[in-house]
Every structure is written in C-alpha cells, then in structure tokens.
C-alpha positions as a LaTeX table, in Angstrom:
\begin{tabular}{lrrr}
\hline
Residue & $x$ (\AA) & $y$ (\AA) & $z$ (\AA) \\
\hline
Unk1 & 0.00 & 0.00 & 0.00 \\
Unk2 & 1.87 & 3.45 & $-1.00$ \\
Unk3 & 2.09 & 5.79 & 1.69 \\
Unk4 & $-1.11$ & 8.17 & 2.66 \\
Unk5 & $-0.51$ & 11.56 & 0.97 \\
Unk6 & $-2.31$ & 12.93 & 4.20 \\
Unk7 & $-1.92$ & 11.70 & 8.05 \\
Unk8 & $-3.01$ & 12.48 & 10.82 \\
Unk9 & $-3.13$ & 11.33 & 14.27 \\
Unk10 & $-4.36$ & 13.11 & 17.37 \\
Unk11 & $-4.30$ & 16.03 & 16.57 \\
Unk12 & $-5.66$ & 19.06 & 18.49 \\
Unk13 & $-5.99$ & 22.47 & 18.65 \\
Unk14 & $-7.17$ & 24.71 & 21.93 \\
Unk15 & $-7.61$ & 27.99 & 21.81 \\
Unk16 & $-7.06$ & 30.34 & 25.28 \\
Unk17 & $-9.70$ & 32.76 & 25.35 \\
Unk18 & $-10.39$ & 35.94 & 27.91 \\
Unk19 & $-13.65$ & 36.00 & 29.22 \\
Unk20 & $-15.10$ & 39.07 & 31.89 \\
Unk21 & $-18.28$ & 39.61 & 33.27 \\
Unk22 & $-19.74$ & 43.02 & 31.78 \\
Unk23 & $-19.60$ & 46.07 & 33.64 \\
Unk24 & $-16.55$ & 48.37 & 34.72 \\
Unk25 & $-15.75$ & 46.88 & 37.90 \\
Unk26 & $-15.30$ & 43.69 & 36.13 \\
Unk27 & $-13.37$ & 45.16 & 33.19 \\
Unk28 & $-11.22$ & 47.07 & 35.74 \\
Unk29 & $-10.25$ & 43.69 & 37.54 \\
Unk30 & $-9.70$ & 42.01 & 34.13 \\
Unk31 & $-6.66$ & 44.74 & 34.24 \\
Unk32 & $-5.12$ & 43.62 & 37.18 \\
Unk33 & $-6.05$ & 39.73 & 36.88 \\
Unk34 & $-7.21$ & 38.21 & 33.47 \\
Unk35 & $-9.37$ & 35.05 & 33.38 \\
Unk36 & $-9.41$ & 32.57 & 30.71 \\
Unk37 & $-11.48$ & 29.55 & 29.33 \\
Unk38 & $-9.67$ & 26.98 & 27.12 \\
Unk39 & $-11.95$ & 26.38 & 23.64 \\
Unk40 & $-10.99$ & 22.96 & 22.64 \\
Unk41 & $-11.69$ & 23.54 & 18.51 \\
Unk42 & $-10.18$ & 20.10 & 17.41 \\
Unk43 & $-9.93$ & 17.38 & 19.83 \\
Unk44 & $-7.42$ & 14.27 & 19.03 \\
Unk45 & $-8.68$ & 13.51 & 14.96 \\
Unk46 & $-7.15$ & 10.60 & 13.28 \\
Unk47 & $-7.77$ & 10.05 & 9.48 \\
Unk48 & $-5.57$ & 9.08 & 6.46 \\
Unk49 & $-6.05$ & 10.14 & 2.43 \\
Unk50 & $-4.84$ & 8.47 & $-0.19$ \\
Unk51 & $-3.37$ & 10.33 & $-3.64$ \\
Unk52 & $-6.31$ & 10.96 & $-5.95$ \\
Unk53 & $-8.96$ & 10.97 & $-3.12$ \\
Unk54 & $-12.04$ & 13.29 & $-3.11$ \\
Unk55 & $-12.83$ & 13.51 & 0.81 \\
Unk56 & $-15.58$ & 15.40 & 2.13 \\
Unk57 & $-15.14$ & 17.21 & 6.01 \\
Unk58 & $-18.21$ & 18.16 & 7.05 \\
Unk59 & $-20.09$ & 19.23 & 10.41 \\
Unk60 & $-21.89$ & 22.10 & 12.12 \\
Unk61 & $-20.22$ & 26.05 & 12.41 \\
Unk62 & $-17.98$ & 25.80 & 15.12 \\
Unk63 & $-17.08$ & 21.76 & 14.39 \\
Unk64 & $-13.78$ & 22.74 & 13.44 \\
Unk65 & $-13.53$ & 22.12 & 9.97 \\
Unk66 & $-11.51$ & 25.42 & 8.68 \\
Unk67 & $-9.21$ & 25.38 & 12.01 \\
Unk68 & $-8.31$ & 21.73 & 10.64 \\
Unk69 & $-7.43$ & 23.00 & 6.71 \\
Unk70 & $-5.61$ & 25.82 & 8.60 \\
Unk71 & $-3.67$ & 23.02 & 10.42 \\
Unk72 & $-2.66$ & 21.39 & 7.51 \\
Unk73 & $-2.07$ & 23.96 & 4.97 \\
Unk74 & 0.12 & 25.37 & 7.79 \\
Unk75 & $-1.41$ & 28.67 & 8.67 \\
Unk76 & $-2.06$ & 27.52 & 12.73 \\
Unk77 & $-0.09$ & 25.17 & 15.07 \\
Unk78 & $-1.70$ & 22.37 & 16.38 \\
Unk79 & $-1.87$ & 22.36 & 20.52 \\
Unk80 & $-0.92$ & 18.73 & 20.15 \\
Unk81 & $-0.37$ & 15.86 & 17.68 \\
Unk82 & 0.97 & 14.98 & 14.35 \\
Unk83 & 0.55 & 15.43 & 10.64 \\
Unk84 & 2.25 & 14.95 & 7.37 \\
Unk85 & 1.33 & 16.11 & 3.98 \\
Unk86 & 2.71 & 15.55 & 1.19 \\
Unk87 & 5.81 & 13.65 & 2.99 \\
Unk88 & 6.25 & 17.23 & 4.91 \\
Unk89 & 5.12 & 18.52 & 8.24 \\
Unk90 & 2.79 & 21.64 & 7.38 \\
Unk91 & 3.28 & 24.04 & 10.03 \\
Unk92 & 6.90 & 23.82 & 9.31 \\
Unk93 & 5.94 & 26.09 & 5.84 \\
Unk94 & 8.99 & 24.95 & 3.69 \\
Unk95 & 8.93 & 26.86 & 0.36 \\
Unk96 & 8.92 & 22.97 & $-1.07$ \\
Unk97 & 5.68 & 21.86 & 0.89 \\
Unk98 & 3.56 & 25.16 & $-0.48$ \\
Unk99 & 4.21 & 24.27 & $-3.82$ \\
Unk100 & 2.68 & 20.92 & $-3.34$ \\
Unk101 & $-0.99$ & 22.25 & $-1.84$ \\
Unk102 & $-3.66$ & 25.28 & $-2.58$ \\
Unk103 & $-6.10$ & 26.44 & $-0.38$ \\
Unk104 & $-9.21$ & 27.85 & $-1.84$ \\
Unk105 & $-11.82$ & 29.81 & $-0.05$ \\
Unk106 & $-15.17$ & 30.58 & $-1.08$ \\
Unk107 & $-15.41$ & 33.87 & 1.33 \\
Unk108 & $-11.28$ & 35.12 & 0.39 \\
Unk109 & $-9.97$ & 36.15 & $-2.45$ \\
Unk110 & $-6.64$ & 36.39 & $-3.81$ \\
Unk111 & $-7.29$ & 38.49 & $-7.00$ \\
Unk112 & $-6.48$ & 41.90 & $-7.42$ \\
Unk113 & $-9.33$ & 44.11 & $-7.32$ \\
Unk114 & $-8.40$ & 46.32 & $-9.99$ \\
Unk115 & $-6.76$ & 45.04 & $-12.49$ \\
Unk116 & $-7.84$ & 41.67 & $-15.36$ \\
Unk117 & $-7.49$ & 38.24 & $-14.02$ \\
Unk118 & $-4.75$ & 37.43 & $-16.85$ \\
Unk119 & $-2.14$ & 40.19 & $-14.95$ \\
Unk120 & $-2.84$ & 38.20 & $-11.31$ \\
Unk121 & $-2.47$ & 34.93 & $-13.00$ \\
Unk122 & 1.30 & 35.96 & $-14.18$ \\
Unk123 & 1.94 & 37.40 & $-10.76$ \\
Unk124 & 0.83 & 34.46 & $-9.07$ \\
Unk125 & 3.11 & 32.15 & $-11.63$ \\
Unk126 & 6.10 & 34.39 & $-11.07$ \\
Unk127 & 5.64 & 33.56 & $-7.18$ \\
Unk128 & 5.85 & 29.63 & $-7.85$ \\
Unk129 & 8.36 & 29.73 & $-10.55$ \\
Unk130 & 5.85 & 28.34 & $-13.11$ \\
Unk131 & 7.69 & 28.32 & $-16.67$ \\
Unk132 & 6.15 & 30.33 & $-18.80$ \\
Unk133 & 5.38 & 27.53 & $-21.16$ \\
Unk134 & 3.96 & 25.40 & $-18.47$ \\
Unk135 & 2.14 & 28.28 & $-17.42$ \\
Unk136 & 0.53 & 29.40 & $-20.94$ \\
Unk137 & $-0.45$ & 25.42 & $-20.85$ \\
Unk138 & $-1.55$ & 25.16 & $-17.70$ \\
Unk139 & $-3.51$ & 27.97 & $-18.29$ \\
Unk140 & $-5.22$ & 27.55 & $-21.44$ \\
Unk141 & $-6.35$ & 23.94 & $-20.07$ \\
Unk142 & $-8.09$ & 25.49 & $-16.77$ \\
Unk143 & $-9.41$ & 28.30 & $-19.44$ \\
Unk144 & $-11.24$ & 25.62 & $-21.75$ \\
Unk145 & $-12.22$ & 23.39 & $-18.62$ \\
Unk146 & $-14.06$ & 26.56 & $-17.11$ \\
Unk147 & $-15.14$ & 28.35 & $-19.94$ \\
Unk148 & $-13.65$ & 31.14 & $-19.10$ \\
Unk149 & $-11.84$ & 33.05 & $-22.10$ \\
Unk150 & $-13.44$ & 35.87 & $-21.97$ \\
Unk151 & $-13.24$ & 36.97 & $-18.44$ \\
Unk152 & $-9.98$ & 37.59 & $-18.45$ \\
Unk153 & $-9.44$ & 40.98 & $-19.32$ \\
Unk154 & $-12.04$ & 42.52 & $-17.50$ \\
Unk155 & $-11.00$ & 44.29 & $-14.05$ \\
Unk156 & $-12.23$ & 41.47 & $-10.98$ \\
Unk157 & $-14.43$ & 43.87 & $-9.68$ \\
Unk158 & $-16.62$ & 43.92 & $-12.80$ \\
Unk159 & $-16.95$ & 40.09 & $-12.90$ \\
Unk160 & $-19.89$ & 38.10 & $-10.96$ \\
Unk161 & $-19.43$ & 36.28 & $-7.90$ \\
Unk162 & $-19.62$ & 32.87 & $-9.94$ \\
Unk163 & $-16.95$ & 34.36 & $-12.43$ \\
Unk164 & $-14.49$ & 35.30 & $-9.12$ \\
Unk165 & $-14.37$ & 32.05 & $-7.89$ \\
Unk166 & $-13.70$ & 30.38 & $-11.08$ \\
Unk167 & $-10.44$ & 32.64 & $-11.20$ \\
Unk168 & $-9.86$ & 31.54 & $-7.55$ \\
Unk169 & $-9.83$ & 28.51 & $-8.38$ \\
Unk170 & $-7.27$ & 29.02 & $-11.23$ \\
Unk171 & $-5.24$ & 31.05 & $-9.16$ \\
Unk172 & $-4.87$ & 28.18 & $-7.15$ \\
Unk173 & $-4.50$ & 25.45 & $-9.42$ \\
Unk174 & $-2.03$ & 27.36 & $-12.26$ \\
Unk175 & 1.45 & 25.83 & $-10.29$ \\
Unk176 & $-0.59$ & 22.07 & $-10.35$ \\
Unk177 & $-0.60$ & 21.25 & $-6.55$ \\
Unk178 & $-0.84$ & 17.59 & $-5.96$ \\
Unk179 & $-3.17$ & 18.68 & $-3.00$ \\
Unk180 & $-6.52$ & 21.17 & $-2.58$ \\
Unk181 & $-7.81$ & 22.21 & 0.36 \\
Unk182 & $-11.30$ & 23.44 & $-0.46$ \\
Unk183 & $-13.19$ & 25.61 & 2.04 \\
Unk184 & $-16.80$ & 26.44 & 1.26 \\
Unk185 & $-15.61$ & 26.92 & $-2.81$ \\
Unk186 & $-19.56$ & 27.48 & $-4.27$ \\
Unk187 & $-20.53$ & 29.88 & $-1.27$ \\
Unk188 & $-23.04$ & 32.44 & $-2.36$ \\
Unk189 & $-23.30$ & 31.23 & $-5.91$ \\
Unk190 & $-26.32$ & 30.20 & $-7.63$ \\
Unk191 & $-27.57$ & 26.28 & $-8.94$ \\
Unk192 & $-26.52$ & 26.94 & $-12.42$ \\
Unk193 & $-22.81$ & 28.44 & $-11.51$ \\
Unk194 & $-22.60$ & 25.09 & $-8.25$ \\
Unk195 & $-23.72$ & 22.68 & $-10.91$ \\
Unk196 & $-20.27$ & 23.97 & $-13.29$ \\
Unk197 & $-17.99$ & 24.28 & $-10.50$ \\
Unk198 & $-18.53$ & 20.71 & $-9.19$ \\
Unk199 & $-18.60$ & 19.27 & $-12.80$ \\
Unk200 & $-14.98$ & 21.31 & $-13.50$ \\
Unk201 & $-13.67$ & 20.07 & $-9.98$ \\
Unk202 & $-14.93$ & 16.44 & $-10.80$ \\
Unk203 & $-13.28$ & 16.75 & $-14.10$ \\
Unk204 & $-10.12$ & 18.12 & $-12.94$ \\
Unk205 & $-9.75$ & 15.60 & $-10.19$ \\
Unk206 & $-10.01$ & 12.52 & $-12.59$ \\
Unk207 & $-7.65$ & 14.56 & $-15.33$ \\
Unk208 & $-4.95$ & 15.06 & $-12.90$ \\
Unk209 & $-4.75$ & 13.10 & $-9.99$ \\
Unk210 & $-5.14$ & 15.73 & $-7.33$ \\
Unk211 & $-5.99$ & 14.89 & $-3.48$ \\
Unk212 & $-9.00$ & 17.02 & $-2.71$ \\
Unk213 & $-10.40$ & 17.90 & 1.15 \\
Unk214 & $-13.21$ & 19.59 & 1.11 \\
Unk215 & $-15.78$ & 21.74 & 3.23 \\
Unk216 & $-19.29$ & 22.45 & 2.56 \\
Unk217 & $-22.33$ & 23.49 & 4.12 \\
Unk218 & $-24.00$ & 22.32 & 0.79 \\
Unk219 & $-24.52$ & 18.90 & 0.99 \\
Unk220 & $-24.85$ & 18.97 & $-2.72$ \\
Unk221 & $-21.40$ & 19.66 & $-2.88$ \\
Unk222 & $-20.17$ & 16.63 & $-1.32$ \\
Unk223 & $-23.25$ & 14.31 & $-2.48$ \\
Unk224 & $-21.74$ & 15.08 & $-5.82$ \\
Unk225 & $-17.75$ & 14.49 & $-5.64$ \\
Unk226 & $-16.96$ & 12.85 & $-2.57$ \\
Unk227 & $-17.19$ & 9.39 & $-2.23$ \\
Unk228 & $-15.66$ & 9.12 & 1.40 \\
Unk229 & $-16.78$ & 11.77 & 4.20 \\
Unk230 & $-15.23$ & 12.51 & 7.57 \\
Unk231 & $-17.48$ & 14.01 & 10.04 \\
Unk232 & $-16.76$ & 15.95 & 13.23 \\
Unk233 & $-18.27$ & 17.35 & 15.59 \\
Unk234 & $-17.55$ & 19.52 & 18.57 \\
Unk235 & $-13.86$ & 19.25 & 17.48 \\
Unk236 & $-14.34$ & 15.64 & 17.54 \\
Unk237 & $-14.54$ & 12.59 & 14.76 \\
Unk238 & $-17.63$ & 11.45 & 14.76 \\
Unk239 & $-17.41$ & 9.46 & 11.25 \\
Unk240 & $-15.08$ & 8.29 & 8.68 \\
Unk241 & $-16.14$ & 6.61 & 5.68 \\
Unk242 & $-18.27$ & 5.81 & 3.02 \\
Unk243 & $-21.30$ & 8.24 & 2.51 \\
Unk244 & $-23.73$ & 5.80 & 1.24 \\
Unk245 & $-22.60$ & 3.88 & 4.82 \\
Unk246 & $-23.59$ & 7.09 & 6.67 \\
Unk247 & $-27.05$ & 6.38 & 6.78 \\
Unk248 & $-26.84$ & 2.79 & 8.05 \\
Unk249 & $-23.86$ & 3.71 & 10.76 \\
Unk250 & $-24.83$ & 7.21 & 12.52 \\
Unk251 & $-29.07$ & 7.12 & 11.94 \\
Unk252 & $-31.27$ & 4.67 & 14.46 \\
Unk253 & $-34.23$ & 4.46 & 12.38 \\
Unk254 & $-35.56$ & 3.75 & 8.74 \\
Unk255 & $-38.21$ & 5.33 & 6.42 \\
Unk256 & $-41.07$ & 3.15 & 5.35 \\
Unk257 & $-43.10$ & 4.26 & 2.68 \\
Unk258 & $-46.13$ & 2.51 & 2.06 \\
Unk259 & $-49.02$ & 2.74 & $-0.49$ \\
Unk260 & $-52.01$ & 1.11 & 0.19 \\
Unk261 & $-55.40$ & 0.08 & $-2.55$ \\
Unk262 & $-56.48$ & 3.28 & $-3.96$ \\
Unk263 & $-59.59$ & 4.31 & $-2.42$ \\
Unk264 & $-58.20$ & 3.09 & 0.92 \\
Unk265 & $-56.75$ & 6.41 & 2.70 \\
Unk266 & $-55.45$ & 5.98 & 6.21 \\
Unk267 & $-58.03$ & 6.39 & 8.86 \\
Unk268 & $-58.38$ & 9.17 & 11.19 \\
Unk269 & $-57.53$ & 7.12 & 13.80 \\
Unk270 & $-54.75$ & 5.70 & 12.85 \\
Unk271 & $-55.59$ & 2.28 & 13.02 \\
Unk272 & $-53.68$ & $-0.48$ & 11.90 \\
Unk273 & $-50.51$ & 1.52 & 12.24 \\
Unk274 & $-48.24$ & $-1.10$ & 14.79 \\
Unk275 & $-47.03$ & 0.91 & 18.14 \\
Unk276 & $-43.59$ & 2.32 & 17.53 \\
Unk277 & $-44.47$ & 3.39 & 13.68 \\
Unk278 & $-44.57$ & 7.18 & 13.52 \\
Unk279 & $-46.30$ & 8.95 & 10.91 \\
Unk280 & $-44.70$ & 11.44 & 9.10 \\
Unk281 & $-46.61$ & 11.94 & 6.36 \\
Unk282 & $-49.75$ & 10.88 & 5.03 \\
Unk283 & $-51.45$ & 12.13 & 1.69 \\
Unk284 & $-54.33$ & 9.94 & 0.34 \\
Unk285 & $-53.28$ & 6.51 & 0.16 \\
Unk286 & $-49.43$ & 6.77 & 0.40 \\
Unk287 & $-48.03$ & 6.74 & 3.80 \\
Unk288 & $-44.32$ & 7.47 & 4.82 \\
Unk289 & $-43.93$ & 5.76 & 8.60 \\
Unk290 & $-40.64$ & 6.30 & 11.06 \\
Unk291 & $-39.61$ & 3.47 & 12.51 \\
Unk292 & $-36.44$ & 2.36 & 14.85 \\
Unk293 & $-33.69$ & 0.84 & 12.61 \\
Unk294 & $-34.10$ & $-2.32$ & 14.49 \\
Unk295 & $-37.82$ & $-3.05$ & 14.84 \\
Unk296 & $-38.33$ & $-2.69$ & 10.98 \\
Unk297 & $-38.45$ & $-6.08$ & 9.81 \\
Unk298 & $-41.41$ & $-6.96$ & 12.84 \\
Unk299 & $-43.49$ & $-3.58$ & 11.76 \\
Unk300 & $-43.50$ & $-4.63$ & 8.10 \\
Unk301 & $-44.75$ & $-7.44$ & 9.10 \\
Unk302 & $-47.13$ & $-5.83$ & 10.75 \\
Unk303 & $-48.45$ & $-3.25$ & 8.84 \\
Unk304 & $-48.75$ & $-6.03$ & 6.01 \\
Unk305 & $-50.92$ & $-8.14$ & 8.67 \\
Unk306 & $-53.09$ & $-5.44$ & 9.16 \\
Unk307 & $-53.67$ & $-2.55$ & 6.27 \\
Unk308 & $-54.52$ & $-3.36$ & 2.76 \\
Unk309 & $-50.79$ & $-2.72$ & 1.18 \\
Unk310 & $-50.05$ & $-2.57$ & $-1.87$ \\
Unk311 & $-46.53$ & $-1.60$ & $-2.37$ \\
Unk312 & $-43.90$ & $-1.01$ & 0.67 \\
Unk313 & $-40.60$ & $-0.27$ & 0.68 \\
Unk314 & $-38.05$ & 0.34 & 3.60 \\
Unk315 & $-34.93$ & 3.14 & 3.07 \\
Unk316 & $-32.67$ & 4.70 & 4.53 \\
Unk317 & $-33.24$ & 8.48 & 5.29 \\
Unk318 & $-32.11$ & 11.01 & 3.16 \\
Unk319 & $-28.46$ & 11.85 & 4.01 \\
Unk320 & $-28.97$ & 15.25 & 4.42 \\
Unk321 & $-31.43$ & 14.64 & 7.50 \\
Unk322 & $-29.31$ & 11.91 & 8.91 \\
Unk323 & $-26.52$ & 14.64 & 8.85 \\
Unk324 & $-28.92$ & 17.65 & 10.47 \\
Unk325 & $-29.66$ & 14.87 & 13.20 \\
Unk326 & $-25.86$ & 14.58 & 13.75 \\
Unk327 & $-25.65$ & 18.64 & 14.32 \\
Unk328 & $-28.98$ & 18.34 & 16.46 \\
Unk329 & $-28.29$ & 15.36 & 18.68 \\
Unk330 & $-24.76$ & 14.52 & 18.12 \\
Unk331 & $-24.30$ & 10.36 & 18.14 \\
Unk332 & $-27.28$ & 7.95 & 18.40 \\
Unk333 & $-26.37$ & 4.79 & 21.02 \\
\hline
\end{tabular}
C-alpha cells in the first residue's frame, strides 16, 4: 500500500480565550487579573487520504472544519499531535511543501481588485516559478475546462461572484498542486454556476490526480464528488467513511413508505398503524412511517398483517437529515 498523501493522528488544537463579566468593575479587575477559558476547537482527529482521493469534512459552524485546513495547509499550530502532507510537516511552511498544496476559499480572495485576471495569474506564476510555457499550458487547459476566455481581461471587480471564484480557483491550481484544500468553494453562488464548478472540480480531479479535502455546508457539494466523508463534531470525529454507509452507521431508524389500494386512505384514527411506527406523512393513500432501525423487519410485518398494502418499501433516510440529526443530537447509542 503506498504511503497516505495525508496523516493524521491526534491532533488538536485549543484555543485560550479571555472571558469578563460586563460592567466596569469587572473590566477594571480584568486589568489587574485576566481570566481565561480553554476552547478545545479540534480534539485528538485521526484520518488518512490516499493520492487521488475526493474527501468530504463536514459538520456544524464551530465543528472545526476550517481550524483543521488551517492546520494542515500550515497557517495555525496544532496544541498537540501529528501530521504529514505531502511527505512534509505543514506548520513547518517549507517553500517545497507550499508548492505541493492550494487552499481555496469561497469567502477570500486572492485576486487583485483592480486590475484583469490574466495580470494576477502571471503574478501568481512568477511567485511559484511556473515556466512560462507550463504556465501558458496550464492555463489555457483550466481556461477551456471553465469556460472562461473571456473573463480575463475585465478588471475582478466587474466580474460576478460565480466568475471570481472560477479565477480563484485558477489562481490556485495554475502551479498544479498535488493537493486542494477546499473551504466552502460554491458559497453564495447560484444552482446553475454550483452545478459547473462541481462538474470542473470532478473533471479536474479525474484529469490530474489531485488529493481534494473539502468543506461544505452544501450537501450537494459533497453528495456530488466525494465518495468518502469525515465528520466531526464539537472538534471531535464522529465518522469516517463511506457516505452511502452514513445512513446505516450514525441514523437509528428507517423510512417506510407505504401505499395502500387506492380508495383506501389511512383512517383518522390511525388504526392499523403497529405501536412504535410514527407517521410522518400521510397524503391519500401513500403513507411514509418512522420506525427504529431495528424493529423494521417486525413492523413490516405488521403493517402487512393489518392494512390493505399494496406496495412497501423500507430506506434509509435522506443523508442530508441523517446529517442535520448529527448537528442536532450529536451520536445515536
């Protein structure tokens, strides 16, 4: 097995905060004698990615998600444990190790304000020591990927928020980093301009090899290119894995949707609906029922025994609510 392009193991991050009570006499004794709380953003994660892997983070604001690409693009020290990347450690910042990663954010940008997005391209090359000729290529195959010839010599700050970010993303991908750190890359943009990003990123990845972490709030985002997620919570790792697995490993009960003969709607009382089947929707004869993951095979059973069915089927739930469950609850048993 070749070595994991990223690892990590326990690693943490705490952050020592000042707290005072309002009012003067408090903020006059916070002059003599500070207090402090200790915010515990990433708590001991452990997680490896191989070359060529799309992996999605994900969790709630405040998870600690962006303090972890921080981590290991090298922008904050960890508290405690280890990483590597790329072979290097990140937080040393060795001119060697930056030219090996990009971090893209969809709420920064990199591009000058006033000028086209050509003249920040050849900056940006200049500061990697891109050839020219591997530049002009490099560029002209991001170009025709995005469809984006002729944005470039308009000033930035007459292009669209969809149009910025696909020059972010050049930006970041002219001196061909082996690995992307993605932090929240369609943020603010509309279907049409998510639907081309993730098909260019998708495209890119399979062109060229790259290792890709992302964050999204959009669940789109990762439903679409990332095969594997890791989920934390409170600083913590609550899952890593497959996403179809997600479902079956972090949610304790199952959909089942049932439709019974037409002309057969479900009674206002509820009857012949077995006890621990919650109803969650009912519209004429079709019937969606909530039921713990491990009593599903005896209330199909059931609900077979006792209404007229004609078609049933049992799922899992949608990943998005298993995920807003996660952020709600935290882990099920």
């Amino acid at each position: 097995m070749t070595e994991a392009q990223i690892s990590v193991q326990s690693l943490s991050k705490t952050y020592r905060v000042p707290v005072r009570a309002g009012g003067l006499k408090a903020a006059l004794k916070s002059l003599a004698r500070r207090t402090y709380n200790d915010v515990h953003a990433v708590q001991e994660i452990n997680f490896t990615i191989q070359q060529g892997e799309m992996v999605g983070l994900i969790g709630p604001n405040g998870a600690g998600k962006t303090t972890t690409l921080k981590m290991l693009c090298g922008l904050l020290h960890p508290s405690a444990g280890q990483a590597h990347v790329a072979g290097f450690v990140p937080w040393e910042r060795r001119p060697a190790y930056l030219r090996q990663i990009s971090m893209v954010l969809g709420n920064k940008s990199q591009m000058l304000w006033d000028i086209p997005p050509l003249d920040s391209f050849r900056v940006i090359g200049e500061i990697y020591s891109v050839p020219p000729a591997r530049l002009r290529q490099t560029l002209d195959e991001l170009f025709d990927l995005l469809e984006m010839a002729e944005l470039l010599t308009k000033p930035v700050r007459d292009l669209s928020l969809g149009e910025r970010m696909k020059c972010e993303l050049v930006a970041g991908l002219l001196h061909q980093p082996a690995i992307m750190f993605l932090d929240e890359p369609t943020l603010g943009l509309d279907v049409s301009m998510q639907l081309r990003l993730r098909r260019f990123l998708a495209e890119y990845n399979r062109r060229s090899g790259v290792t890709v972490l992302l964050t999204s709030h959009y669940m789109a985002d990762v439903l679409a290119l990332c095969p594997r997620v890791i989920l934390i919570h409170h600083g913590k790792l609550l899952y890593d894995g497959e996403l179809g697995s997600l479902a079956q490993k972090m949610a304790p009960f199952k959909l089942v949707r049932v439709t019974l003969e037409d002309g057969r709607p479900l009674t206002e009382d509820r009857g012949g609906i077995p006890a621990g089947a919650e109803v969650i929707e009912a519209n004429g004869n079709h019937l969606t029922l909530r039921v713990a993951r491990t009593a599903a095979p005896e209330i199909t059973a059931k609900l077979l025994q006792s209404l007229p069915v004609v078609d049933l089927t049992v799922e899992d739930p949608p990943i998005e609510a298993v995920i807003d469950q996660v952020y709600q609850e935290g882990v099920q048993g």
